[in-house]
C-alpha positions as a Python dict, from the first residue, in 0.01 Angstrom:
ca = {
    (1, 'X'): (0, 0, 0),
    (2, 'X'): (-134, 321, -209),
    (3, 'X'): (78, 395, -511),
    (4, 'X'): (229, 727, -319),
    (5, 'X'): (385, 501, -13),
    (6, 'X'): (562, 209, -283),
    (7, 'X'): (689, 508, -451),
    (8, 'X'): (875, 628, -161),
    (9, 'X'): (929, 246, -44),
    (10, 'X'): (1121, 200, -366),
    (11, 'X'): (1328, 510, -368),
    (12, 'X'): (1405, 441, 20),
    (13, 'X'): (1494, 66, -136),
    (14, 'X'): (1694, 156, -383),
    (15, 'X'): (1896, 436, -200),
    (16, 'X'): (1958, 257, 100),
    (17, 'X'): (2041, -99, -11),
    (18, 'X'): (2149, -42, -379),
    (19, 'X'): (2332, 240, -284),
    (20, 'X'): (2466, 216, 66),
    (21, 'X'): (2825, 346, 33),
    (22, 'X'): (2681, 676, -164),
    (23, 'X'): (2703, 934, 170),
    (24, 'X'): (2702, 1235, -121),
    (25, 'X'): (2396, 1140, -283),
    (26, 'X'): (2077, 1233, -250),
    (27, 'X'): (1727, 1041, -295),
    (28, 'X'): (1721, 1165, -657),
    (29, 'X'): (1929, 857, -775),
    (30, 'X'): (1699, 644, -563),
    (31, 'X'): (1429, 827, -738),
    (32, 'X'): (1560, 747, -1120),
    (33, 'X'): (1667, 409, -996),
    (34, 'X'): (1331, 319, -892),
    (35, 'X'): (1142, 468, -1218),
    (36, 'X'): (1374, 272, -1405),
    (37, 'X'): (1215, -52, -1210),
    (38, 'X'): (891, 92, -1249),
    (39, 'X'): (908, 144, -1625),
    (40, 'X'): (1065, -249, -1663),
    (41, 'X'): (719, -328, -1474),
    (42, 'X'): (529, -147, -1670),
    (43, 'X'): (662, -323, -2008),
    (44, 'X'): (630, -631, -1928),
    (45, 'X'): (343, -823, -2123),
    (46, 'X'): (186, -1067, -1860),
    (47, 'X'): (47, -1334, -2056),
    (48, 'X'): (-257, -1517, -1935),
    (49, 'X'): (-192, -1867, -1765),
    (50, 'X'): (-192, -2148, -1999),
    (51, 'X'): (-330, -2421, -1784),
    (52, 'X'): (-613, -2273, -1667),
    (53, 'X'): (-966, -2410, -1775),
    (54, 'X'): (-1208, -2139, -1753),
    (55, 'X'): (-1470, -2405, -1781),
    (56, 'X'): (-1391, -2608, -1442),
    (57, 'X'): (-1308, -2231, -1301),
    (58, 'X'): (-1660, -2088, -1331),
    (59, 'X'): (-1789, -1841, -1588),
    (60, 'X'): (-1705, -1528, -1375),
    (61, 'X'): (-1324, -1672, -1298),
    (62, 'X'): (-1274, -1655, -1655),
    (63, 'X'): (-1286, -1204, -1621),
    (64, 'X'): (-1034, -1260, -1294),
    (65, 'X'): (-702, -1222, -1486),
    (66, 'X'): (-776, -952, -1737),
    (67, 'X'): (-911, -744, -1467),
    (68, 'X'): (-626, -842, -1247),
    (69, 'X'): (-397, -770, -1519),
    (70, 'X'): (-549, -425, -1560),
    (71, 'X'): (-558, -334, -1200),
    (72, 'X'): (-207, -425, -1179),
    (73, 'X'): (-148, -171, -1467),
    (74, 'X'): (-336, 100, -1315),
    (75, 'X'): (-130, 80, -1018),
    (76, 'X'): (213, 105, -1146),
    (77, 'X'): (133, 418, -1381),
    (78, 'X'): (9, 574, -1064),
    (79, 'X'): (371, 475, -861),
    (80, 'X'): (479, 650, -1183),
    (81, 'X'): (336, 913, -1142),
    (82, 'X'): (383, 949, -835),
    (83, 'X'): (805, 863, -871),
    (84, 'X'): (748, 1200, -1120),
    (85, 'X'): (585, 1411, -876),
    (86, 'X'): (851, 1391, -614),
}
């Protein structure tokens, strides 16, 4: 899923199942909603699993999460920015 479709997945999200009895209002407080969740993501430290040994893993497996990690990153700032350009 590219960063511009789980924007508008989460707003739909929000708007229709948080907020199903709210006829009057409009996808902008699906839109805040889901930056809210975005931003929650987005400051959340993900700590490295502690019972992983790197040394039974491989030397390359050892890269895996802190690339991971920063892919993961990557992608929610671009459903945020993508949440701001609607």
């Amino acid at each position: 899923m590219t960063p511009k479709e789980k924007a508008n997945d989460l707003i739909h999200k929000f708007f229709a199942n948080a907020l199903p009895d709210a006829v009057e209002c409009d996808l902008n407080v699906g839109k805040r909603c889901a930056l809210i969740a975005v931003e929650e993501i987005l400051h959340c430290e993900a700590t490295e699993p502690s019972d992983t040994d790197w040394d039974e893993c491989g030397s390359t497996a050892q890269y895996y999460w802190p690339q991971k990690k920063e892919d993961a990153g990557k992608f929610w700032g671009d459903v945020k920015s993508e949440l701001q350009s609607l």
